[in-house]
C-alpha positions in Angstrom: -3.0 -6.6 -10.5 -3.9 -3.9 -13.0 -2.1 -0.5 -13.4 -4.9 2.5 -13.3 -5.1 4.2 -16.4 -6.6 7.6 -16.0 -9.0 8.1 -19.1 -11.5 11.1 -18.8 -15.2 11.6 -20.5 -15.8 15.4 -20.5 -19.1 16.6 -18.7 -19.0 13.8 -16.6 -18.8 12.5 -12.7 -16.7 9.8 -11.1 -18.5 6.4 -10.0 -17.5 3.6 -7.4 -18.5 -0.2 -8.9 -18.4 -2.7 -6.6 -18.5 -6.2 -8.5 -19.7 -9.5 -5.9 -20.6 -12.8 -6.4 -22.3 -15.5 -4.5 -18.4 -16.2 -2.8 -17.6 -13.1 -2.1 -15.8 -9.5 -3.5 -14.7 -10.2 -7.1 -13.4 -6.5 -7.6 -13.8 -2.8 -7.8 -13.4 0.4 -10.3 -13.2 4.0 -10.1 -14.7 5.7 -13.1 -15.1 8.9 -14.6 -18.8 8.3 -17.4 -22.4 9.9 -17.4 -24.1 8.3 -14.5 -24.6 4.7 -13.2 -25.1 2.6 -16.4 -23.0 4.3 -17.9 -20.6 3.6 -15.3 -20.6 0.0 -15.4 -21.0 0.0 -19.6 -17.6 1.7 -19.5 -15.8 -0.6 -16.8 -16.8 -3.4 -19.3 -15.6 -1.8 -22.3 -12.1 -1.4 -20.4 -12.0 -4.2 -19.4 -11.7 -4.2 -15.6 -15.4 -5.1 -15.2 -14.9 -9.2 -13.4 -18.4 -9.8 -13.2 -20.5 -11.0 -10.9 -23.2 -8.5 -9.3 -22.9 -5.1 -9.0 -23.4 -2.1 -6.8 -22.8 1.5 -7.5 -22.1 5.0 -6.7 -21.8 8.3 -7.5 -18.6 10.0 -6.1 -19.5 13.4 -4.4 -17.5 15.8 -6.2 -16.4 16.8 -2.6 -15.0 13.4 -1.6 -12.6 12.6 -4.6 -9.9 14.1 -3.1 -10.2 11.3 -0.6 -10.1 8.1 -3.0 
């Protein structure tokens, strides 16, 4: 298992990626970029994007307390 690593992009939200494949849950990421594709552009360039199809979410400013 990976260790988070918080890394912040100023002026922008917090996203849930879900990652899926045909077998089942492959994965998910919490991060902080400037919408949706931007989202998942930045979970592949970290490196904790595992492929597979995705789904995703903005994160209500007033629910981040709660992941």
């Amino acid at each position: 298992m990976r260790k988070a690593v918080p890394i912040t992009a100023p002026g922008s939200g917090w996203s849930f990626i879900s990652f899926a494949s045909e077998t089942g849950f492959l994965g998910g990421a919490v991060v902080q970029a400037n919408g949706v594709r931007a989202a998942l552009r930045r979970a592949i360039k970290l490196g904790i994007a595992p492929g597979g199809e995705v789904i995703c979410f903005p994160i209500p400013s007033a629910h981040l307390a709660d992941v």
